[in-house]
SERO-4910 file (N, C-alpha, C, O; in steps of 0.05 Angstrom, whole numbers):
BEGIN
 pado doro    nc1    nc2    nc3   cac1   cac2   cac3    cc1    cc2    cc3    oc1    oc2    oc3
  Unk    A   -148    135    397   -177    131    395   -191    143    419   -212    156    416
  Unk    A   -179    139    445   -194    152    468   -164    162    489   -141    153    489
  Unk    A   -177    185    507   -145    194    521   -151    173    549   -167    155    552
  Unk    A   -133    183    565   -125    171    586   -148    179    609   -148    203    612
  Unk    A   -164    166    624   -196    176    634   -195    170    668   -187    148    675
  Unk    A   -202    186    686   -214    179    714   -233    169    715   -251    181    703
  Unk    A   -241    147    727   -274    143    730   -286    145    752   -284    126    769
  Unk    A   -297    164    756   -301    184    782   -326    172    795   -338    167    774
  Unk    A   -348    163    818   -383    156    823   -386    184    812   -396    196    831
  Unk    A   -383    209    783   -406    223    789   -422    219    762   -413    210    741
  Unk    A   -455    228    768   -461    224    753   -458    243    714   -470    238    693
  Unk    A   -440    260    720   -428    274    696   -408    255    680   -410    255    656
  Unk    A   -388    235    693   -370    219    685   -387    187    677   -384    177    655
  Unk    A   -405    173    700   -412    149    695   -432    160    672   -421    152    652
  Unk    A   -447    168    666   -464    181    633   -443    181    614   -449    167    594
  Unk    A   -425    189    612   -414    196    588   -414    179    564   -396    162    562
  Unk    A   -429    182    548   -435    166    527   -411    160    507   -407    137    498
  Unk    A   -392    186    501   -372    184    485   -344    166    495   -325    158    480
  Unk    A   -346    163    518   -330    146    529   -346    117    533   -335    105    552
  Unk    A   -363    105    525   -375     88    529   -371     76    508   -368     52    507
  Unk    A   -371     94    484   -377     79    453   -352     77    441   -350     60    423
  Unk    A   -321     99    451   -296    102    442   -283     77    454   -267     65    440
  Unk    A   -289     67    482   -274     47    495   -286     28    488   -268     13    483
  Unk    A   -312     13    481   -318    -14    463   -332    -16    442   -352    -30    440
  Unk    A   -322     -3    425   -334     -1    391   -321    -26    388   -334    -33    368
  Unk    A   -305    -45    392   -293    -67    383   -310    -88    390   -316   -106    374
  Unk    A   -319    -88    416   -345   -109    437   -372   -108    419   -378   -130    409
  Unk    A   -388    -85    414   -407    -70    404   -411    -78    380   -430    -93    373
  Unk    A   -391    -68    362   -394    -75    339   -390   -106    316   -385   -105    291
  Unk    A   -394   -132    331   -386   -149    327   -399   -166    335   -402   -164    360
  Unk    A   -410   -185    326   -421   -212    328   -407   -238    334   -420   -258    336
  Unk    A   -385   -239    337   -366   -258    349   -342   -238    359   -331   -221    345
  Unk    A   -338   -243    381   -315   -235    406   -305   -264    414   -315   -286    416
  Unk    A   -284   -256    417   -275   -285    425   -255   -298    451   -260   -280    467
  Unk    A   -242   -310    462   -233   -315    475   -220   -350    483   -228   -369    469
  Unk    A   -200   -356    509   -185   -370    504   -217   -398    514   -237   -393    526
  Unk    A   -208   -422    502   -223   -444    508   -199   -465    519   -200   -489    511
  Unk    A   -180   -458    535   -161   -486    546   -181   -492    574   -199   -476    580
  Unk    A   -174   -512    589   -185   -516    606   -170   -483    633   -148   -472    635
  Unk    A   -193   -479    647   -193   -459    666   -195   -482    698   -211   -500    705
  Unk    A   -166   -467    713   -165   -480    740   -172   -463    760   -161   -441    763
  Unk    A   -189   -472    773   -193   -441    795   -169   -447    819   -154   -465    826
  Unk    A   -178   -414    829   -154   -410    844   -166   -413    875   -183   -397    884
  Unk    A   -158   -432    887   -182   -441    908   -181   -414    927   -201   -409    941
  Unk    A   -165   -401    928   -155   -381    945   -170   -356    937   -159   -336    947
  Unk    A   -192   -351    923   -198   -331    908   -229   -335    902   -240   -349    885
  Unk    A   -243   -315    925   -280   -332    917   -289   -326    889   -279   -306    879
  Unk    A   -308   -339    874   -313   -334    856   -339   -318    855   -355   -324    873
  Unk    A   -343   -303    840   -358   -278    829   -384   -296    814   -383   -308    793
  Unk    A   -400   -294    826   -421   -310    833   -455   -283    833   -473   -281    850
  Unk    A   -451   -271    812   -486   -255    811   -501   -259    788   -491   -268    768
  Unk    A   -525   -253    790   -537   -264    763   -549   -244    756   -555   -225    771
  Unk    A   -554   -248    724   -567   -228    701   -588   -239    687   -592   -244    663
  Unk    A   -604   -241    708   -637   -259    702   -629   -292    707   -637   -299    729
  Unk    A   -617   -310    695   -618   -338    694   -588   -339    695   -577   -355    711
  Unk    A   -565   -314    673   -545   -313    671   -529   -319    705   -539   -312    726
  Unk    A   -509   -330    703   -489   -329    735   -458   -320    715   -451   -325    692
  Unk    A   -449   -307    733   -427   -295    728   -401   -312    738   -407   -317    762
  Unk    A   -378   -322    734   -361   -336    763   -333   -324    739   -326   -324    716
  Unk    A   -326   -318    760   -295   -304    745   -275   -330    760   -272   -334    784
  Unk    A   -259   -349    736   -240   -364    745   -216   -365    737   -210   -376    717
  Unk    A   -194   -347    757   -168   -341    736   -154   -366    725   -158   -387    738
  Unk    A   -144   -367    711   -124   -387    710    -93   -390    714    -83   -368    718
  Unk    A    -79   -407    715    -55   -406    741    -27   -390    726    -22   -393    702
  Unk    A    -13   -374    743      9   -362    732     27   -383    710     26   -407    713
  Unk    A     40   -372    693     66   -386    683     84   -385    700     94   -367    714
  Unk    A     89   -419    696    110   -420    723    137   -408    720    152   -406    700
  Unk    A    141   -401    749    167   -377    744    160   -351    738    181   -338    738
  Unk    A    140   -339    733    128   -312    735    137   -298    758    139   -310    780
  Unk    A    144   -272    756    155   -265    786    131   -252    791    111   -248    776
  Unk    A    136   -246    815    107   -239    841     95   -222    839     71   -221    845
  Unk    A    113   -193    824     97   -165    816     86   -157    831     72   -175    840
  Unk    A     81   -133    843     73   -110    862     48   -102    855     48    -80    845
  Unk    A     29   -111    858     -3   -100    856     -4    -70    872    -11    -51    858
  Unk    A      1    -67    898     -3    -39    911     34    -23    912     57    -32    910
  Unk    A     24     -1    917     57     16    915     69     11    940     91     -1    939
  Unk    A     61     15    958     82     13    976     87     26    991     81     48    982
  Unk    A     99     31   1019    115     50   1032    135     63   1019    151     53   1003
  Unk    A    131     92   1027    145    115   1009    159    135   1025    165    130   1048
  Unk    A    166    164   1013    170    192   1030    170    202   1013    169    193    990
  Unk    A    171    230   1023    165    250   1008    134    259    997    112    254   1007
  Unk    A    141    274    974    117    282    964    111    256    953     91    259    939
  Unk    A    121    225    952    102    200    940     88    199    958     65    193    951
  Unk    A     91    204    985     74    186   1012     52    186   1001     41    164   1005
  Unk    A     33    207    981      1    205    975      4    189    965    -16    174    968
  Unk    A     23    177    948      4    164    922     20    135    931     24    119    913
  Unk    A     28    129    954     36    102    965     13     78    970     22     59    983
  Unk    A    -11     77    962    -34     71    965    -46     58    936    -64     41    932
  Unk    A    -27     74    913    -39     63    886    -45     38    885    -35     22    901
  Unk    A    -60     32    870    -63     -6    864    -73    -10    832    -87      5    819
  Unk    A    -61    -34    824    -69    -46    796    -94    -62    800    -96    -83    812
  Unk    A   -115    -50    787   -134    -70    785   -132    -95    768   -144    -96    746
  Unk    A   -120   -110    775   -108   -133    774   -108   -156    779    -85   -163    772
  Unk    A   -121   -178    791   -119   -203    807    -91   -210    816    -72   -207    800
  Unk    A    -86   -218    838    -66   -227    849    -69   -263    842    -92   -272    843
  Unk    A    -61   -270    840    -73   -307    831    -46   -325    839    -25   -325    826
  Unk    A    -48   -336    856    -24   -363    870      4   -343    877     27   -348    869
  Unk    A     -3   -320    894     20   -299    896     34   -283    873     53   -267    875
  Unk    A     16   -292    843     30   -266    829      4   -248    817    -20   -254    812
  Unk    A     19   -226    814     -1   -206    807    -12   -222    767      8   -219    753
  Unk    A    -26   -231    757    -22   -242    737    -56   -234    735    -74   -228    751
  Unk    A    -52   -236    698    -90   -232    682    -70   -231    654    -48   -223    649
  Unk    A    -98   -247    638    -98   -247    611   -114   -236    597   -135   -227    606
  Unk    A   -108   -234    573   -126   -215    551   -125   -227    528   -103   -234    520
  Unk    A   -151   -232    512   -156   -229    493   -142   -210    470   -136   -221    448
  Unk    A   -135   -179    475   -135   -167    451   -101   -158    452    -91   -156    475
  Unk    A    -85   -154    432    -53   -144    418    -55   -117    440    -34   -112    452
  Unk    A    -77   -101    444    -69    -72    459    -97    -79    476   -119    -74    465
  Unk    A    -96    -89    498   -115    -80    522   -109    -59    541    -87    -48    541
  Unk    A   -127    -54    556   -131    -28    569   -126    -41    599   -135    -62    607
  Unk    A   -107    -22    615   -107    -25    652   -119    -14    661   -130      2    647
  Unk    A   -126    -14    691   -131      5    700   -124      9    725   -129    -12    738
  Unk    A   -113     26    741   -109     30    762   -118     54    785   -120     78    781
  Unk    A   -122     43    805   -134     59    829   -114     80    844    -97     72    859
  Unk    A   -118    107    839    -93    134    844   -103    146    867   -122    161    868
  Unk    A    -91    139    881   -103    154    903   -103    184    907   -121    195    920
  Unk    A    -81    198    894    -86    232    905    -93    242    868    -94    228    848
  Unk    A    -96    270    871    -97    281    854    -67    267    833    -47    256    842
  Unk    A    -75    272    805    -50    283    779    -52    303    772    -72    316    775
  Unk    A    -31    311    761    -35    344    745    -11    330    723      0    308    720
  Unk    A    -12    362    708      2    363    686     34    356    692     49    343    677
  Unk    A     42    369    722     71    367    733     82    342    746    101    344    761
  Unk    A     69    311    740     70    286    749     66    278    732     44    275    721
  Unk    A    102    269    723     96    246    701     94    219    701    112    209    714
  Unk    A     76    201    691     69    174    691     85    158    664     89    163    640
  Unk    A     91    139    683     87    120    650     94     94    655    111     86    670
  Unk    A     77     80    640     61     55    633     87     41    609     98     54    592
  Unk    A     90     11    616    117     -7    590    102    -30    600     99    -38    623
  Unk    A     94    -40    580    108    -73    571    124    -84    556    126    -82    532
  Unk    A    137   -100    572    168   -117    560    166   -145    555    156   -160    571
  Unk    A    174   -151    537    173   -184    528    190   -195    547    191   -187    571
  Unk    A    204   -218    536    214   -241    557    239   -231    555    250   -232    577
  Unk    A    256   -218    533    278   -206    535    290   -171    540    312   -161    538
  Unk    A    265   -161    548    265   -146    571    260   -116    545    257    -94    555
  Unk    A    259   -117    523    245   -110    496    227    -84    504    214    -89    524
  Unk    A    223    -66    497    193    -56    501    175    -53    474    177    -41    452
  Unk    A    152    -72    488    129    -75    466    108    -53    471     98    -46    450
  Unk    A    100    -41    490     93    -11    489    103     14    523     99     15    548
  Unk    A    112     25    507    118     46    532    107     77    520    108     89    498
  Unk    A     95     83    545     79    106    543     78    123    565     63    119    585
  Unk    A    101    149    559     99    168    587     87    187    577     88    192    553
  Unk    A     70    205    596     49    223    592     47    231    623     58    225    645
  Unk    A     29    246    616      8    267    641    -15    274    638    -26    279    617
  Unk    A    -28    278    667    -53    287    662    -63    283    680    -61    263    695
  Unk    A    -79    303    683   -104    330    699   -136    315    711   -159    315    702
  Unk    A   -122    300    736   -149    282    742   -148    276    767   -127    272    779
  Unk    A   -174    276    777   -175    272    808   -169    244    812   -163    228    795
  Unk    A   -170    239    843   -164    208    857   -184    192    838   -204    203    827
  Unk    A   -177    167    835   -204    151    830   -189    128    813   -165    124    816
  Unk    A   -207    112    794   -199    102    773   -184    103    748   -202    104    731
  Unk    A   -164    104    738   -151    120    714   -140     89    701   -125     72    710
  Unk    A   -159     92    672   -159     81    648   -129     84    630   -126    105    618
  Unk    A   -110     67    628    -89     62    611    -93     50    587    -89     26    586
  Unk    A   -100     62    565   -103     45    543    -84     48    526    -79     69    513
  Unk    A    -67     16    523    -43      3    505    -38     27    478    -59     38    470
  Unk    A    -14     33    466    -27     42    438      8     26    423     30     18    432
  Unk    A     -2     29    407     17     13    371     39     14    368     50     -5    356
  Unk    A     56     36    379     73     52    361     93     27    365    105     25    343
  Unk    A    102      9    383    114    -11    383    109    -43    375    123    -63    379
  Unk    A     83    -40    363     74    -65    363     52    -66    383     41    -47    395
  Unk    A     47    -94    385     27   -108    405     35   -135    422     57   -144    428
  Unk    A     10   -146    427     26   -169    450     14   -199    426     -8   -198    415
  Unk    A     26   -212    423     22   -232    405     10   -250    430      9   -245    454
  Unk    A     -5   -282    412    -17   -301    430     -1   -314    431     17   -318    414
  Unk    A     -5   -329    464     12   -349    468     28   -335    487     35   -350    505
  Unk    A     38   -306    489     68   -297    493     51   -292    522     27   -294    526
  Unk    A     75   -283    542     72   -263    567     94   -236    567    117   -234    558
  Unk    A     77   -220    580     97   -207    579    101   -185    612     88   -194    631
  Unk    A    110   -171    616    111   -163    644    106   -128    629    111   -118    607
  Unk    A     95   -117    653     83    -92    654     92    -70    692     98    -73    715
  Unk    A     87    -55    676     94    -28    697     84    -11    687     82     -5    663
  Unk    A     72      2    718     56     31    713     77     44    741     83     36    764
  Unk    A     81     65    726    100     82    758     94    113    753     97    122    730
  Unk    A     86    128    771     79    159    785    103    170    790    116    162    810
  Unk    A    113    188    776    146    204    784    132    229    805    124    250    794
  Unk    A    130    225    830    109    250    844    131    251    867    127    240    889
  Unk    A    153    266    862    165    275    887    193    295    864    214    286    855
  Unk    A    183    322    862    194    341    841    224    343    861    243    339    846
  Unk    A    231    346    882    253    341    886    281    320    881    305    322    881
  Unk    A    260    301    876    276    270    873    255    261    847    233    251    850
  Unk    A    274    270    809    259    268    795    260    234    792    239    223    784
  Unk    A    278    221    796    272    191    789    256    174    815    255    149    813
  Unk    A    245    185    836    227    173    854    206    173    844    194    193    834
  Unk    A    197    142    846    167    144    831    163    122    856    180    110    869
  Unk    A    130    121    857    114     98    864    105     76    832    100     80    808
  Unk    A    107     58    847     95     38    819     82     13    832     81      7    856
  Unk    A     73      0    809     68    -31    811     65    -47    777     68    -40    754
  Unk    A     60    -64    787     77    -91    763     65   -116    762     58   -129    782
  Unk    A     64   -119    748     57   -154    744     61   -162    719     77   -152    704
  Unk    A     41   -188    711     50   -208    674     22   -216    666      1   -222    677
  Unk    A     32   -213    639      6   -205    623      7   -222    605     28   -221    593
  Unk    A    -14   -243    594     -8   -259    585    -29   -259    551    -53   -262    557
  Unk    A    -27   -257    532    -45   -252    516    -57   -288    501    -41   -305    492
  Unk    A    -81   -290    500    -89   -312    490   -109   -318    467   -125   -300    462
  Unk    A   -111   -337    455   -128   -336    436   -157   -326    431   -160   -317    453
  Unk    A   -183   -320    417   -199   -303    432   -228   -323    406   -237   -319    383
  Unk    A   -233   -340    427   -266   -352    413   -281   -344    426   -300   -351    413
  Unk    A   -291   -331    445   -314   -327    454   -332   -307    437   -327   -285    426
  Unk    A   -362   -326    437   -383   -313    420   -407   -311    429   -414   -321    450
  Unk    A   -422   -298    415   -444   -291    426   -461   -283    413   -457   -260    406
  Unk    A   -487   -297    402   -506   -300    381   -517   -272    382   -525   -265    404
  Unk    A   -521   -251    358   -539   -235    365   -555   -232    331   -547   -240    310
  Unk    A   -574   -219    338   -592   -207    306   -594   -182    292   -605   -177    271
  Unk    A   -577   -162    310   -570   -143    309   -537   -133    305   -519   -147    316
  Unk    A   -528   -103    284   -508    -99    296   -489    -90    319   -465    -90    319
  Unk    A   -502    -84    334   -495    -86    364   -509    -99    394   -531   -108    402
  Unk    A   -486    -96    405   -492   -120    428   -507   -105    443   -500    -82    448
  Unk    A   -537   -118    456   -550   -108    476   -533   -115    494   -515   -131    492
  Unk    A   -542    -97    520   -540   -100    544   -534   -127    549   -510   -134    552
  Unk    A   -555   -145    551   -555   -166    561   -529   -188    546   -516   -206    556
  Unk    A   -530   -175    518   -512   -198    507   -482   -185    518   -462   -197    524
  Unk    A   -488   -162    517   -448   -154    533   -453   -174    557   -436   -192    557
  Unk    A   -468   -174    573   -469   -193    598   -455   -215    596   -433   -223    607
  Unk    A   -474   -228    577   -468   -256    569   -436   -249    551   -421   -267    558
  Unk    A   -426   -236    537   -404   -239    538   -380   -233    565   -358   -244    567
  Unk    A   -390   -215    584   -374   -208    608   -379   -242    628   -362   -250    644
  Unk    A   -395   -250    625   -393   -282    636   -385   -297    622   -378   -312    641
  Unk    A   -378   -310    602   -359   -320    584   -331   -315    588   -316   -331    598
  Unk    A   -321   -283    575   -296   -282    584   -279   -287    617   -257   -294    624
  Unk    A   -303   -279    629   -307   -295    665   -295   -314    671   -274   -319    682
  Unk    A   -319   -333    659   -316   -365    660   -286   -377    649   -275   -396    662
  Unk    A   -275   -366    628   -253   -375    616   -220   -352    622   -200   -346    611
  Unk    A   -238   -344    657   -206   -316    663   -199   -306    652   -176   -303    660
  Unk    A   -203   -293    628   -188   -270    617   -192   -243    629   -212   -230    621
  Unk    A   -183   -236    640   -191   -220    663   -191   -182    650   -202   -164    662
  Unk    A   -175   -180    624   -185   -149    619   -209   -150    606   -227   -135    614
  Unk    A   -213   -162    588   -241   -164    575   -267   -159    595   -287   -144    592
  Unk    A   -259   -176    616   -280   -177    638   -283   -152    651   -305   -145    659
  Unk    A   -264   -140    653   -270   -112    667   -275    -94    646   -294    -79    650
  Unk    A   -265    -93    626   -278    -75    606   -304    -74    603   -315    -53    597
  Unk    A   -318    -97    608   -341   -101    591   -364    -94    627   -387    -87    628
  Unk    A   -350    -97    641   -353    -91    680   -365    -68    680   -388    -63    687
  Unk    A   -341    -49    669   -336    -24    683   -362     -5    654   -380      9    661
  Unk    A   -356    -10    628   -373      8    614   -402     -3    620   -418     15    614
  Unk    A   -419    -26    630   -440    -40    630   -445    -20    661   -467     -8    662
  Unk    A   -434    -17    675   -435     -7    705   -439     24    693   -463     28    692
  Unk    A   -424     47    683   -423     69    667   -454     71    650   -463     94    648
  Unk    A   -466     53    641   -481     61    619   -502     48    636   -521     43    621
  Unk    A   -507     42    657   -538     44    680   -521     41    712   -516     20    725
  Unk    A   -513     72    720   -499     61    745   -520     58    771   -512     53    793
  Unk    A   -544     62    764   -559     51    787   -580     20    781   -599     14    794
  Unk    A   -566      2    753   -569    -25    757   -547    -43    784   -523    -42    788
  Unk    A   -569    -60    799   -549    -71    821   -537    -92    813   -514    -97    821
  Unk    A   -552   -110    792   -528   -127    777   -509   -116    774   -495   -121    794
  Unk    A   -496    -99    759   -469    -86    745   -463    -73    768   -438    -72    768
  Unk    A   -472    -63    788   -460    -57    815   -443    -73    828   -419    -73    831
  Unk    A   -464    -92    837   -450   -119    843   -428   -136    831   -410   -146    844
  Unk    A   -432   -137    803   -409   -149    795   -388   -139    790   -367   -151    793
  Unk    A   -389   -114    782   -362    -94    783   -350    -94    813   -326   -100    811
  Unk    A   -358    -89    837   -353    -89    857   -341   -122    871   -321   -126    886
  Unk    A   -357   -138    863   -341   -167    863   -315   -170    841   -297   -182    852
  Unk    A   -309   -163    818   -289   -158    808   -267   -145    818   -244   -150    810
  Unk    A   -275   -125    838   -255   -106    849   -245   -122    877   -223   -125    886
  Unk    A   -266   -129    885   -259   -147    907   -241   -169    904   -222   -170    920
  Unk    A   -242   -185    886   -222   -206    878   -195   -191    871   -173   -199    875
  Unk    A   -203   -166    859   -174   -156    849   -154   -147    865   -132   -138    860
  Unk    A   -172   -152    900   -165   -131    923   -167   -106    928   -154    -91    943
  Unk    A   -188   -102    912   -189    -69    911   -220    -64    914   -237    -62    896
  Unk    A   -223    -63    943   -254    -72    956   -270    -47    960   -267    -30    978
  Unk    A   -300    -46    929   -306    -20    930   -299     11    926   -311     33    929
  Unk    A   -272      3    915   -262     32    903   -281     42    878   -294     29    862
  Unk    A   -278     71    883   -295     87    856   -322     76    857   -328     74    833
  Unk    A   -341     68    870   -365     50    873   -383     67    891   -405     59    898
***
């Protein structure tokens, strides 16, 4: 449906309309979106995202790892070689009670992560999620021709999807040292997919502005944390000189540890 995308501050990339409408025709086109309703525990360790959209307040509250989740690597790491650039990568991701952990609403959500050097065609990437018995529910290696910045991973089928209820663990790794083809940089964490009520009254077939809001504070309020950036990052894209969607995308990144990137 859409390829693999940088999201660069310029204004040729934050305009782009076709990437605005390819990445949430699902949000857009629908009068109930939905999301999980269990009780949400905040993570005292983690300020909450706290801006408003006229009356609207925003507060992003994750909810707590499954216990026994391992810790997963949000940033890459110390490296050599030709990785040393891209030792800097990070999962925009929340870190939450020491594990890298976020849930989703949808069978195929989208990642995203922060690359620090150039890609080209000659650096291969690739993106897996594995169930509890180590399974792969989607793996996807590829390449591609994009500066430092933000780069959009979106899930695709060919294995299935992530069912509710389940978790599952994820990796994104950079093979960038052509001497040493199995040296890659990566990072990792668990992904937990959940049921999806969240709604949002509208009179129209698509969601204004304001009602994506009001759905990006909802999925907030109840931590599902890709929904929330999805709905972050195209609301920020489609008026990048509103300071609401500045602000809150940038407080999103901040919680995720990733303070002001691409901003």
């Amino acid at each position: 449906m859409y390829s693999y995308l940088v999201l660069r501050p310029t204004a040729e990339v934050i305009t782009r309309d076709t990437y605005l409408m390819a990445f949430h025709t699902d949000l857009t086109k629908t009068k109930r979106v939905s999301g999980f309703l269990g009780a949400a525990v905040a993570w005292l360790l983690m300020a909450p995202l706290a801006y408003a959209q006229g009356q609207q307040t925003v507060q992003f509250i994750p909810t707590p790892p499954d216990q026994g989740a391992p810790d997963g690597r949000q940033r890459g790491g110390a490296t050599r070689g030709d990785c040393v650039a891209y030792q800097d990568l990070a999962a925009i991701v929340p870190e939450v009670e020491g594990v890298v952990w976020s849930q989703t609403a949808k069978a195929l959500p989208t990642f995203f992560f922060d690359v620090p050097a150039d890609l080209t065609q000659e650096i291969p990437l690739e993106f897996v999620i594995q169930d509890r018995s180590d399974a792969y529910v989607v793996r996807q290696q590829f390449s591609v021709e994009a500066d430092a910045g933000l780069l959009a991973v979106p899930t695709t089928a060919e294995l299935g999807g992530l069912a509710i209820g389940e978790s599952y663990s994820w990796t994104f790794s950079i093979y960038c040292d052509a001497a040493r083809p199995s040296a890659s940089v990566s990072v990792n964490g668990t992904i937990q997919r959940v049921a999806d009520a969240v709604e949002v009254e509208t009179s129209t077939p698509d969601l204004t502005a304001i009602e994506q809001f009001e759905l990006l504070r909802q999925y907030a309020a109840e931590g599902i944390w890709h929904e929330t950036i999805d709905i972050a990052i195209a609301l920020h894209q489609s008026d990048p000189l509103n300071d609401t969607y500045q602000e809150t995308l940038r407080s999103l990144f901040v919680q995720a540890g990733i303070a002001d990137e691409g901003l």
